[in-house]
C-alpha positions in Angstrom: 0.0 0.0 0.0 1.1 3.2 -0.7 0.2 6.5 1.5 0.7 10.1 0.8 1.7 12.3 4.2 2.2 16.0 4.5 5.4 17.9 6.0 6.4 21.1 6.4 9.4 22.6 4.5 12.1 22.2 7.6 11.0 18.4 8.2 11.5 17.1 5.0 14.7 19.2 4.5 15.8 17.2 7.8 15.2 14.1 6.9 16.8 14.7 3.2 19.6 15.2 4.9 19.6 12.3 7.4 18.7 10.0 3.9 21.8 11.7 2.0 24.1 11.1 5.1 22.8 7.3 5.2 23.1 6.7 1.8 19.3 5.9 1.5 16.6 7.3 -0.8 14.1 9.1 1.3 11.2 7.1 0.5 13.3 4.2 2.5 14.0 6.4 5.1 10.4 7.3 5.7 9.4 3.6 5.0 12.0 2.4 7.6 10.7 4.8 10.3 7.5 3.9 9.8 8.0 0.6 10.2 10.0 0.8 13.3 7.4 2.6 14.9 5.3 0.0 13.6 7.1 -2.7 15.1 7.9 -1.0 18.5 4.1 -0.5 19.0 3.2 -4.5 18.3 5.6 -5.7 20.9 4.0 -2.6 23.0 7.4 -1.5 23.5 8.8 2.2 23.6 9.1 3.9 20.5 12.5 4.3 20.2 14.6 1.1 19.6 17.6 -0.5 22.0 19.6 0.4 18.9 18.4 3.7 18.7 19.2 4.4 22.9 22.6 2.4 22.3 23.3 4.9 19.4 22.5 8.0 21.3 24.3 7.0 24.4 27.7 5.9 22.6 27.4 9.8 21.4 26.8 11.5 24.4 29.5 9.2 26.5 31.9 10.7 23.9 30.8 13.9 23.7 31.2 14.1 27.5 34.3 11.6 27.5 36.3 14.7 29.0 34.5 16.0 31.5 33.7 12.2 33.1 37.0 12.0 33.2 37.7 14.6 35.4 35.3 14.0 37.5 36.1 10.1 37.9 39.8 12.3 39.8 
């Protein structure tokens, strides 16, 4: 099935540039989304993946690598 959704200018220039930076065509990257929402909400987990946490975490230890650091002294 095919299904026709509405964004606003900034959105879809966001995720253009998340497809471009993944390599994907942003019909995937909308269809992938969708489905991992899809899939989350069957197994009435959260919305965002462990993937998705494991991702964001991995940047934010780095981004505050420093800092833990110094206060691990």
């Amino acid at each position: 099935m095919t299904i026709s959704i509405e964004l606003d200018r900034p959105s879809i220039e966001d995720l253009s540039r998340e497809a471009v930076e993944l390599g994907l065509p942003l019909e995937e990257l909308a269809g992938r989304i969708l489905h991992g929402h899809i899939r989350n909400r069957r197994n009435d987990s959260a919305v965002a993946s462990d993937d998705a946490f494991r991702v964001a975490m991995e940047g934010t230890l780095q981004d505050y690598d420093e800092a833990y650091r110094r206060l691990a002294k």
